[in-house]
N, C-alpha and C positions, 0 to 999 in steps of 0.2 A: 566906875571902873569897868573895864572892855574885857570878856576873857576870849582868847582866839577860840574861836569853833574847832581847831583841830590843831592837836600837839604835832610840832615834828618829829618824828623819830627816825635816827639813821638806819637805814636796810643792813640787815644781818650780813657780814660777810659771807657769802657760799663758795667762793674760789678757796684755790688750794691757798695752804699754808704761805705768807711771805717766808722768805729764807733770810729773814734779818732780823733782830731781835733788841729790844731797848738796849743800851748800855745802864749797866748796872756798876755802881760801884758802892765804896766803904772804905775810909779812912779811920784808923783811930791814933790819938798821941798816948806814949807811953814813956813811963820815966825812964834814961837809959838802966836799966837794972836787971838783975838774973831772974826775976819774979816776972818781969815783958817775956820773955819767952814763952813760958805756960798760958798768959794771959793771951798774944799773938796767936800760938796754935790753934786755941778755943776759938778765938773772935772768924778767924778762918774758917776753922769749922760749924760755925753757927754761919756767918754769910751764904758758905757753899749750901746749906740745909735748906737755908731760906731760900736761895735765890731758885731752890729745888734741883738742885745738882746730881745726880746718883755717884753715887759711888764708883770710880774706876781708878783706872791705875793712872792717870792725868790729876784727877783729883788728890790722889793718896800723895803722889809727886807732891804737887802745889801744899799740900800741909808739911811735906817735908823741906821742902825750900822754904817756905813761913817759916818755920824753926830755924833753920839755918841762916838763913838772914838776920833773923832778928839776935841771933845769938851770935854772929859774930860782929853787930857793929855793939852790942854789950862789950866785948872781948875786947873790940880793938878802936872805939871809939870814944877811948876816954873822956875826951873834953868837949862830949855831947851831953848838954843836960837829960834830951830827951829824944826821942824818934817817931815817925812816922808812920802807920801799916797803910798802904795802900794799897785793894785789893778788886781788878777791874777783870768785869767780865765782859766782852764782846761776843759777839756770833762767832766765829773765827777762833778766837784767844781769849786766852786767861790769864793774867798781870799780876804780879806779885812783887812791890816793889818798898825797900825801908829807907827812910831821909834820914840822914844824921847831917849835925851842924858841925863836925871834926873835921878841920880842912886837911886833915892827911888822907892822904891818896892812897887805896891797896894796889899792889902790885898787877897794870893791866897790860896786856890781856891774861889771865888766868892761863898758864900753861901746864905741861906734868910735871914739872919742878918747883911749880906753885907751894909753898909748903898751907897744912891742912883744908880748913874748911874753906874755905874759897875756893879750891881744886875740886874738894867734893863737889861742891855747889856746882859748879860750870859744866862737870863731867854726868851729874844727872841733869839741869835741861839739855844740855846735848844729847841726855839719852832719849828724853822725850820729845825730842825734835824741836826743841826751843830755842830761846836765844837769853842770852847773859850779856848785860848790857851797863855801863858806870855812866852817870851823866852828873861832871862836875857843877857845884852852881857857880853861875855867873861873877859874884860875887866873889867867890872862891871862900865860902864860910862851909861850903857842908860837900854833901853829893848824895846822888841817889844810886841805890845800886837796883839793876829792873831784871826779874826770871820773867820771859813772856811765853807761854807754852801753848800752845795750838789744841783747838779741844775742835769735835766735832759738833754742828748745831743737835741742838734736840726735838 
């Protein structure tokens, strides 16, 4: 057996900071039931934790959209066994999106006659300069509803 005379090792970055950062994300399925909501808020808050996120008013939003999402396809997505958290971090943006398999359609686009939480919803990432977005599936079994919210790198 040959051992090489010399290991490679890659040279230490010394340049500045790239301005892009891996995509991170985290899915979990959850029964549709009043007990996913508690369970949703946490799972967001331990992601945001890990992914080493601080604390800001972008973040405190995105656990407030987490709850809200996930509590109104409880509400209104009866004849979904169960859902989906998806929760994407980019350089750029922060994703917070719930899949339910109930082919009824909420009222889109969310306007101020919208009645309750879905009006909330639209009206805070609007406030954080987001976007509120429905993407029917293909199929037409389910849909995803998507809060994408703009976060600065860190």
């Amino acid at each position: 057996m040959t051992r090489p005379s010399q290991w490679h090792r890659p040279a230490a970055h010394t340049g500045p900071k790239p301005d892009y950062a891996p995509r991170q994300q985290h899915t979990l399925t959850l029964p549709n039931t009043a007990a996913s909501v508690t369970l949703a808020r946490r799972t967001a808050q331990m992601a945001f934790t890990t992914w080493g996120l601080p604390t800001t008013s972008t973040i405190d939003a995105a656990l407030l959209i987490t709850t809200e999402l996930v509590a109104n396809t409880v509400r209104h997505a009866a004849r979904s066994p169960q859902l989906d958290l998806t929760i994407t971090l980019e350089t750029h943006q922060l994703t917070v999106a719930v899949h339910d398999e109930d082919p009824v359609l909420p009222p889109w686009p969310p306007t101020a006659t919208t009645p309750g939480g879905l009006r909330v919803l639209a009206n805070l990432v609007h406030q954080c300069g987001g976007q509120l977005d429905l993407r029917p599936d293909f199929a037409g079994r389910g849909k995803t509803v998507r809060a994408a919210l703009p976060r600065t790198p860190s």
